[in-house]
RODOLUM-533840 format. One record per atom (N, C-alpha, C): residue in one letter; x negated, y negated, z. Coordinates in steps of 0.1 Angstrom, whole numbers, plus 5000, padded with zeros to 4 digits. Atoms other than C-alpha are relative to their C-alpha. Layout:
N
AXYZ...
! end
This chain:
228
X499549924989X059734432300X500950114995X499149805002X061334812299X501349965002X498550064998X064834792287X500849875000X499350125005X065334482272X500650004989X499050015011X068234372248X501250165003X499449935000X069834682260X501749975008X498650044995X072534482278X501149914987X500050085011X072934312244X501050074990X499349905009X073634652226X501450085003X498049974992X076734732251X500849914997X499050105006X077734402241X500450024987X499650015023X077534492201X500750135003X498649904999X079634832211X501149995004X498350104999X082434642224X500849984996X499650155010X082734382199X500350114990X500149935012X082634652173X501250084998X498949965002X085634842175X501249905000X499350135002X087934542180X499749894987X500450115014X086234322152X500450064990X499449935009X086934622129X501750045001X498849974999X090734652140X500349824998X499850105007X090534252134X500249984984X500650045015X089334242102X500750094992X499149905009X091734542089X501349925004X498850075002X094634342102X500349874993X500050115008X093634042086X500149964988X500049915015X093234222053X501050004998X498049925005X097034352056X500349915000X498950095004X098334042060X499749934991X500550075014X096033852033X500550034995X499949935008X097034112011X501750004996X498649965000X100834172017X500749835003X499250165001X101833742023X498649924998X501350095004X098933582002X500149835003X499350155000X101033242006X500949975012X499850034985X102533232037X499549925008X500850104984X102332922062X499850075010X499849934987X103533142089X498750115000X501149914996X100933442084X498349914995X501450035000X097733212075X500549965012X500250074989X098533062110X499650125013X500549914992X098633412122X498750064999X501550045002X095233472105X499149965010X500450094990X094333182124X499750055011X499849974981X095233252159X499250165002X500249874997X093533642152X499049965000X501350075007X090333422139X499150005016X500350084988X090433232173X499850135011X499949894986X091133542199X498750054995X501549944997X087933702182X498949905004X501050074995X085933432183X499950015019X500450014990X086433372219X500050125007X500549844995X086333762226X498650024997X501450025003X083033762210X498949915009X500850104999X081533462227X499950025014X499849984982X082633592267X499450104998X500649884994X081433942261X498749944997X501750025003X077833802246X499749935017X500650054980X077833552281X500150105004X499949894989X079033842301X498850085001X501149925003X076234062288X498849975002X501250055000X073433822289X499250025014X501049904988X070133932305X498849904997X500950095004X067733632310X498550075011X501449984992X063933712322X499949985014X500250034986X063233732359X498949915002X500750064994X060933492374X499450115010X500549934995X059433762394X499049995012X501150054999X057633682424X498750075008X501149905002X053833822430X499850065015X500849984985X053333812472X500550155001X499649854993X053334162489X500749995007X499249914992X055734352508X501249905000X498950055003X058434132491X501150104997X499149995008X062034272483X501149934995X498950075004X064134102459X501250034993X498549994998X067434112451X500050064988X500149865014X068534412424X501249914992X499050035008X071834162415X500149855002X499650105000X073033862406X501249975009X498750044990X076033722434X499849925014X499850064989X076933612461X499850075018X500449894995X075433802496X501849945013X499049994992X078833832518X500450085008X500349904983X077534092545X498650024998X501649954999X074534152560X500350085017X499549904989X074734452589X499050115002X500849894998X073534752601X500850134995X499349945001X074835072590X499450174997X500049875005X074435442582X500150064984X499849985012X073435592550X499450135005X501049874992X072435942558X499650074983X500349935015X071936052517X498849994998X501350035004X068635892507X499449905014X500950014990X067835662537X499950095013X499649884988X068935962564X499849955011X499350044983X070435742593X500149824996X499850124995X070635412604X499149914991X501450105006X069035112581X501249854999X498950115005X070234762574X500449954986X498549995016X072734672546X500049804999X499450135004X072634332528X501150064990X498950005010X075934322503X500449944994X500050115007X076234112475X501250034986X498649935008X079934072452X499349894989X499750045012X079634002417X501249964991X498750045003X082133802400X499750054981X500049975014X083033842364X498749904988X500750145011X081133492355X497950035009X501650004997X077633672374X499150084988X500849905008X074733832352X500450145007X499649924991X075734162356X498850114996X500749895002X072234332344X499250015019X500450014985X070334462380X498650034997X501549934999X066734492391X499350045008X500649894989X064334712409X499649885011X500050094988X064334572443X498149995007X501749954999X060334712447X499550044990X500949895008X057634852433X499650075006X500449884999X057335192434X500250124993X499949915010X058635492421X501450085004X498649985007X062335622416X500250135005X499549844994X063235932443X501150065001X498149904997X067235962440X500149894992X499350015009X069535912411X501150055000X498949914993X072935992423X501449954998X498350044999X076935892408X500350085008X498449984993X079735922427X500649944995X499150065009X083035942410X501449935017X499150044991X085535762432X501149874996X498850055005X088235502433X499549854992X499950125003X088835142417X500349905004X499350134992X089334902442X499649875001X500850125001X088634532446X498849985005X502150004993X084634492449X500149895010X500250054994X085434222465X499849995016X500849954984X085434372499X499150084999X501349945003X082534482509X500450195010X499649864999X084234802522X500450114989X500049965008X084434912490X499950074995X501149905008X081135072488X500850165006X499749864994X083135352508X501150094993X499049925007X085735472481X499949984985X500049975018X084635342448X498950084993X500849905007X083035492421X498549925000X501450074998X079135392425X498750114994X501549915000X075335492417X499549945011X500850074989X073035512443X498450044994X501750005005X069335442435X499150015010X500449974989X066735512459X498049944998X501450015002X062935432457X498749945010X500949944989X059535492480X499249884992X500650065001X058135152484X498050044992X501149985003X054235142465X499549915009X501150104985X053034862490X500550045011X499249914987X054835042518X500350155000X499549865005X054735412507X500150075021X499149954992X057135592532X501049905004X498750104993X059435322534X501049984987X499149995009X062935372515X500649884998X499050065003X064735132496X501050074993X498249975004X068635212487X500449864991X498950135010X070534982458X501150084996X498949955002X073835092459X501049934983X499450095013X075734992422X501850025002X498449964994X079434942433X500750004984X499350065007X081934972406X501749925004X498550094998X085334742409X501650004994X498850025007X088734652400X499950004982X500249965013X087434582368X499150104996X500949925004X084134752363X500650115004X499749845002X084335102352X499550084998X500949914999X081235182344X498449904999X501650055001X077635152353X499350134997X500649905013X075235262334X498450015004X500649974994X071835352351X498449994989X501449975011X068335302331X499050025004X501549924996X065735472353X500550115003X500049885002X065235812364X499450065015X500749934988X064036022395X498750024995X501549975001X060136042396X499549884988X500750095003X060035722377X499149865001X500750174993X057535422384X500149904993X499550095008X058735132382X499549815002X500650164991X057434692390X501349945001X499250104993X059234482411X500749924989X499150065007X062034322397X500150014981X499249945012X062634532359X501350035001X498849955002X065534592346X500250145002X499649844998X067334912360X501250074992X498549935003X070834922353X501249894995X498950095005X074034762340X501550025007X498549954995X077534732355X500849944993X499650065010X079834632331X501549945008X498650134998X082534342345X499950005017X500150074988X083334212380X499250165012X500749834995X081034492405X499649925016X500950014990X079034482439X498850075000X501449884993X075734642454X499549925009X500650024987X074534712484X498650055000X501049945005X071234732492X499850055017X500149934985X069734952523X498549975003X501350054997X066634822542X500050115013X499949944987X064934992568X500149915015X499750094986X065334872602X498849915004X501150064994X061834712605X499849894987X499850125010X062834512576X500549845004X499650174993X062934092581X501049954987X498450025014X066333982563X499649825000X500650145004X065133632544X501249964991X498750065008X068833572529X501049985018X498850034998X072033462546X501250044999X498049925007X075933532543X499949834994X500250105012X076733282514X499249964994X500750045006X073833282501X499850044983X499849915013X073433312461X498950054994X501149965004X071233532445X499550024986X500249935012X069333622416X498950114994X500249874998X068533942403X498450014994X501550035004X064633972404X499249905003X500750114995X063933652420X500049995011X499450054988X065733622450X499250095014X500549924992X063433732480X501550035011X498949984987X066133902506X499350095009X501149974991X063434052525X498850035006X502149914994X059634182542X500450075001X500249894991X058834472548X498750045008X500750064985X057234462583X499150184999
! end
């Protein structure tokens, strides 16, 4: 699938600057108290913080295959979390008025790669820089920094779907891997949000909502709706 291991390589740019400011401090002290109880324990303890820095961003990062599934006029879920609204609401940018809104928060311990919610083809591609507030309300989507994704059902052509990519308290940045006028299959990998995040997604009104509030999802698998 398109854009695989690329959540992989944001995890080796991370690790990389830090591992190299490990490993130069490690040096200095080897070097400068070769015999030292006290600095081989600091060693030690520098050994340990990488290791387990290393071993949370690789989880964090991880991007396992969707299960993908084949029936028509399915849409499934673009993220991994938990869905903690589902409503009606106004998006006048890409769906232009009234559609319904599932809302799903991502914690720091969810997959945080996302995927195309349909198959079709990629009509808006659109950041907004805005604030950093807790993702975990889902009022959120109205002041943080986000992308919004947009794309013209192929088993439904004229019918919009919206994937909003929230960024959070932590997350700071998402990082977007399709494109306007691109076509794309149901449940690929699109985009990445790096640390605790949300997204909303925007259905049209003749859409049948097949999730719940509390319900958990996963990104690529999770039917959360028809489209009627």
């Amino acid at each position: 699938m398109k854009h695989k291991r690329k959540a992989w390589q944001a995890a080796g740019k991370i690790i990389f600057w830090p591992s190299i400011f490990l490993f130069v401090v490690t040096l200095v002290i080897r070097i400068s108290r070769p015999h030292s109880d006290v600095f081989e324990n600091v060693v030690l303890g520098i050994c340990w913080v990488w290791i387990v820095f290393t071993g949370f961003t690789f989880y964090f990062f991880r991007d396992p295959e969707a299960k993908v599934p084949t029936e028509p006029n399915l849409v499934v879920s673009p993220g991994h979390g938990k869905v903690d609204a589902i409503d009606e609401t106004d998006e006048p940018v890409f769906m232009g008025g009234r559609c319904k809104r599932i809302s799903m928060f991502l914690s720091v311990f969810n997959v945080h790669v996302q995927n195309t919610p349909v198959a079709g083809q990629v009509k808006y591609v659109k950041h907004t820089s805005g604030k950093f507030l807790n993702a975990m309300a889902a009022e959120s989507a109205a002041e943080n920094e986000n992308v919004l994704i947009g794309f013209d059902s192929a088993e439904r052509p004229g019918q919009k779907i919206g994937a909003r990519l929230i960024a959070g308290l932590i997350a700071r940045r998402i990082i977007p891997w399709v494109q306007e006028g691109e076509t794309v299959a149901r449940g690929e990998r699109m985009s990445l949000i790096q640390f605790g995040s949300r997204v909303d997604v925007y259905l049209p009104l003749s859409a049948k909502i097949q999730v719940k509030l509390g319900d958990k999802t996963v990104g690529g698998e999770t039917v959360i709706a028809t489209l009627e």
